[in-house]
Structures are given as structure tokens and as C-alpha cells.
N, C-alpha and C positions, 0 to 999 in steps of 0.2 A: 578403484575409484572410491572415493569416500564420498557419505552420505551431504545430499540435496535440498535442502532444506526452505520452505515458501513459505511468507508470512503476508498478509497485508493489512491493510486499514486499522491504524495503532490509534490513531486519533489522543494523543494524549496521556493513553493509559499505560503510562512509565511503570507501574511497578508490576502489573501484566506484564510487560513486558519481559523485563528480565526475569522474573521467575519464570516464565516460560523457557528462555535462552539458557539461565545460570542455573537453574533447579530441572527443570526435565528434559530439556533438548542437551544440555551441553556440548556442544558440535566439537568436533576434537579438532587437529591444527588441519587437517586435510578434508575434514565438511567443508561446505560451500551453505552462505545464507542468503538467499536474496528475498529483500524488501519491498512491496512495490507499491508504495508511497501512500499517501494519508496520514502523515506523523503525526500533523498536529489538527488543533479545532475541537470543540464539544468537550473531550477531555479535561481534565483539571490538571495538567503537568505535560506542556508541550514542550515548555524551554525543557525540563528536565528528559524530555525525551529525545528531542533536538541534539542535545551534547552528548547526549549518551551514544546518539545516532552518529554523529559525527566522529567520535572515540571510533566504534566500530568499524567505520567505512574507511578509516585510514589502516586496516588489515586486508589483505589482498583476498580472503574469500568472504570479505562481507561485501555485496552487491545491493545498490540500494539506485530506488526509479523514483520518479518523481510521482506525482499526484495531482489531482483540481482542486485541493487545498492548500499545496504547497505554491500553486500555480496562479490561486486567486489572489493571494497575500502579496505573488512578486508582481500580481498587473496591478494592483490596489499601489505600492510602491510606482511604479511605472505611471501611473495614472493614466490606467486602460481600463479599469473601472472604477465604480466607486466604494469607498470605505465601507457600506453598506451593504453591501454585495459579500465582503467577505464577515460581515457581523450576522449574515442572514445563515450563513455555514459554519456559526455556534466560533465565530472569528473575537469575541469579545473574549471565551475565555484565554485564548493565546495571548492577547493583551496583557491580560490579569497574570497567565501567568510569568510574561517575560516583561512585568512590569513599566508597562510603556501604554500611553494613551492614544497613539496613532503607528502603526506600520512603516512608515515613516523613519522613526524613532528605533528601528532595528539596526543591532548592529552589523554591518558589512561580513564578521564573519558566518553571519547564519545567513543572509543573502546569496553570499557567494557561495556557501553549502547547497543553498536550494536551487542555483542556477547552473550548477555543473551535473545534477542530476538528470541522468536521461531518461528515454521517455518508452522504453523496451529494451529489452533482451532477447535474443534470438540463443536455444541454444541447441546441442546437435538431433533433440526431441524434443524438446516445447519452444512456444514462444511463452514468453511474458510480460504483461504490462496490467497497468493499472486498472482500464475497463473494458479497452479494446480494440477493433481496427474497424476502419471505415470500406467496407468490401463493396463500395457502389462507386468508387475511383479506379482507375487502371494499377495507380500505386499507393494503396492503404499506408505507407511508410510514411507518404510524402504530408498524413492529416495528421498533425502534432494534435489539435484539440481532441478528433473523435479518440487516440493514445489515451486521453485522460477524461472523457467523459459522456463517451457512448455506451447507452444505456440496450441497445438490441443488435443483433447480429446473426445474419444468414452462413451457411458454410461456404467455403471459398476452398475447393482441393487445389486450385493454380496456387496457392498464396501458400497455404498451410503448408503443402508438403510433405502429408499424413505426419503433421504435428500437430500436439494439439494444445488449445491455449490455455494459462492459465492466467486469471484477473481477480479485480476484487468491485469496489466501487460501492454496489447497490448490494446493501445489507442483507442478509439472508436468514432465516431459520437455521437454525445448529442442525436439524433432522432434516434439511430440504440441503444443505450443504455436503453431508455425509452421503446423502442417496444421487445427488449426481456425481457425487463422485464413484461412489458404488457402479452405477451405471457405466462408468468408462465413458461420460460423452467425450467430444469433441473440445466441448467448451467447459472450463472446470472452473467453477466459481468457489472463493476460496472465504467472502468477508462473510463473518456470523455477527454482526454486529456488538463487536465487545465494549464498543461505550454509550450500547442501550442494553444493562443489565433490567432494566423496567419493563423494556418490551417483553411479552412470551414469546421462550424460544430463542431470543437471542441475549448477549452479554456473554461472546466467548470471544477470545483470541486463537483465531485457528493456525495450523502448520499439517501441511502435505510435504511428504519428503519422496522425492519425485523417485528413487530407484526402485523401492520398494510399493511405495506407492501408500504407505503408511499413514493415518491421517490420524493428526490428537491436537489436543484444545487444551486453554487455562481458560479459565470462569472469570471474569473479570474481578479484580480485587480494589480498583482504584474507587 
């Protein structure tokens, strides 16, 4: 089996990103990479991370989920909310930088990119999604939102299936991200906030590579 590889919450920071991919991970043709959304927003380079993202997920072991910023842009589009809503989740710079003054204004092929991304992965030891499942329904599967935007989470053994999750969503400390993972929880949180290199503690791109169980980070360079 060849190595496993989890990455989430890019938010824009394209050239984080691939030096993490092209300079220290380089996954050989039989790694597996899965993404679990946050592409764009806050960052300075989402179209350029968009395309890049897109390049890659048309390789069969790059796996990429969606996000609540990939997800507020297509209800902002849909007009299921308002433009505001996605300018409030640092959505101006995606504007800026896919040089367009309204969402709207996007073109179809990055739409239909963000709208075939799904919303989990189940795999034969973890689940993954972007923040989580909603364990106070009978079928957690069936809540698309809490997939992308629940913030707390009790354990659920009927659901889990002594696997265990991994997510991103709500930013972390680099030292508070490494120690649950040390810890072996249940629940492994994975974002170190790499497009708040201002915050203390955070401004990394992290990657857990699930066989080993190996955890390492780039420092945000955008």
C-alpha cells in the first residue's frame, strides 16, 4: 500500500501549498492525497490554487471534499445567501483574486469543480470530512451542512466503527494539533491555521499521513 496523505484548510495559500506537495511530500504514483476543502478565502491566490486543484484531482489518487467556503460561494451564486455572507469569510479576497466583482461572474468551469466535490470520505480506517458529522440524528450522512460546519462532536461507536475522524475547519495551534494527535484521539484535527501566520502558534500547512501516522507542516510562505 502506498503512503496516505491529509491535508486541509489551504485557504488560498498556493505556494504553501505546493512546496509542501512538490518539495517535501512528493507522493510517488501509488500515494494517495486527500483534501478536505477550504481552498479558497482569506488567502491572496485562490484562482491559482483552484487550477492547480483542479490539475490534480483529475489524477486518480488525488481526492479532494468540499468545504463551507467552497459551499458559501456556490449558495452566494444560487442565491441562498447573501454576497455578504461570503465577504464576511475573507470572500473579497477570492474576488480580487479571480478578478471578478461579484460570484456571479465565475466561470462555470470552477462552479462545476466545486459542485462535484463531495462532502466525506469513508475509508477502510478513517472517515474524513471537513469538520464533521452531526451524531444527534439517527443518520449523521444524511446532514450535508453539519459535513461542513460543525464546530463540536460527542463520540458515536455505532457510527464510527472504531474509526476514527479526521477534519479540519476551526484553526488550531501547530502544538495543540501535534498533541491530539500524539494522543491517538478519536477525533484528529488537522487545520493549524496557515493563512494566520500573524496569529501565535499558528501559520502552518499541516499533513498527517495516515499509515504511519506521521505528522509534518510547511510554515506558510504566501
Amino acid at each position: 500500500m502506498g503512503k496516505r496523505f491529509v491535508i486541509t484548510d489551504i485557504h488560498g495559500c498556493y505556494q504553501t501549498l505546493r512546496h509542501l506537495l512538490e518539495v517535501i511530500l512528493r507522493p510517488a504514483s501509488n500515494d494517495h492525497v486527500y483534501l478536505l476543502g477550504d481552498y479558497i478565502n482569506k488567502g491572496p491566490l485562490s484562482k491559482e490554487t483552484v487550477e492547480y486543484l483542479m490539475k490534480l484531482g483529475k489524477q486518480p489518487n488525488f481526492h479532494l471534499l468540499r468545504g463551507n467556503h467552497e459551499q458559501v460561494l456556490l449558495d452566494v451564486i444560487d442565491q441562498k445567501t447573501s454576497v455578504f455572507d461570503l465577504y464576511e469569510k475573507g470572500g473579497i479576497h477570492t474576488m480580487q483574486s479571480f478578478r471578478i466583482q461579484h460570484p456571479t461572474e465565475l466561470s462555470e468551469k470552477y462552479t462545476n469543480f466545486f459542485r462535484q466535490l463531495p462532502y466525506y470520505f469513508e475509508l477502510e480506517d478513517f472517515w474524513l470530512v471537513h469538520a464533521g458529522f452531526n451524531f444527534d440524528i439517527s443518520d449523521p450522512l444524511t446532514d450535508l451542512n453539519a459535513m461542513l460546519t460543525i464546530r463540536q462532536m460527542s463520540y458515536n461507536e455505532s457510527f464510527l466503527k472504531k474509526k476514527r475522524i479526521i477534519h479540519g475547519h476551526i484553526p488550531l495551534k501547530l502544538k495543540t494539533v501535534i498533541k491530539n494527535i500524539n494522543n491517538t484521539n478519536w477525533n484528529l484535527h488537522l487545520d493549524s491555521g496557515c493563512v494566520y501566520p500573524h496569529r501565535p502558534g499558528m501559520g502552518f500547512l499541516s499533513v498527517l499521513e495516515l499509515n504511519s501516522m506521521h505528522f509534518t507542516c510547511k510554515e506558510c510562505i504566501d
